[in-house]
N, C-alpha and C positions, 0 to 999 in steps of 0.2 A: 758593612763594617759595623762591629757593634758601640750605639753610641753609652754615654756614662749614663744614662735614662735607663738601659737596658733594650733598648731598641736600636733595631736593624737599620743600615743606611746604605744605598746602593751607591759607591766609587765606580766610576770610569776610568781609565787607565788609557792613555792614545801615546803611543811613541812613530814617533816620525823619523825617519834618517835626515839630518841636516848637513848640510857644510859647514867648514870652522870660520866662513866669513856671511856675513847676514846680508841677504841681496835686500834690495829697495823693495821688492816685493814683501820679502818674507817681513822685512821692517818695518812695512806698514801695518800689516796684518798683526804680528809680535806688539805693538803700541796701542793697537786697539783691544788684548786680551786683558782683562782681569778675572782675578780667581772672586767670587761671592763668599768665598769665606776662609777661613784662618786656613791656610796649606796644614795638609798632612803629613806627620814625621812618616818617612817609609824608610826601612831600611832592607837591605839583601845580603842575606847569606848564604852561604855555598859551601859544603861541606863534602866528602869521601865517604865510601861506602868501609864504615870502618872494620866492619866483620866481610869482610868482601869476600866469596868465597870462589874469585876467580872465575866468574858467571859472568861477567861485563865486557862490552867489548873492550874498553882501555880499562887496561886495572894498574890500580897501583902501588907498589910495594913501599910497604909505611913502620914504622915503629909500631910496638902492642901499645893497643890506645889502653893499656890496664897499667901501663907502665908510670911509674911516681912522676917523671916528669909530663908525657902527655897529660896525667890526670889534673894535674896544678892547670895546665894550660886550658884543656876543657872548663874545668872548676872558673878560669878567668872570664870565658865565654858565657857560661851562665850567668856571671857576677854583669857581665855589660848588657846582656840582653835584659837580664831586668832592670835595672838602670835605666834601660831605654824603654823597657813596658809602663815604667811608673813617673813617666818625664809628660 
């Protein structure tokens, strides 16, 4: 990850499958983690292949992303990703 220095910082990323209830196990082990430093904003997005030219296996029929409303909508997504790039 690039830091504000301009230098590179290697993230880990470990996802685990859990249960919705924390066994005694996982609760002791969960009480003994702390993070060494400030948590990282991450965010995920997911988007359609908006020029799809029916090549995929699931394709999906969409309004033209050229069309005035889509474009306001996109316009809105770029307006919150930077938002979140300069947070």
């Amino acid at each position: 990850m690039k830091q504000k220095d301009g230098s590179h910082k290697e993230a880990a990323l470990v996802y685990q499958r859990s249960s919705a209830t924390a066994t005694p196990e996982t609760s002791e082990i969960l009480s003994t983690f702390q993070l060494d430093e400030k948590p990282i904003p991450l965010m995920l997005l997911g988007a359609y292949h908006m020029g799809n030219p029916n090549l995929d296996k699931f394709n999906v029929e969409a309004d033209d992303a050229l069309a005035p409303k889509r474009q306001a909508e996109i316009e809105e997504v770029v307006k919150k990703l930077y938002r979140f790039s300069t947070n």
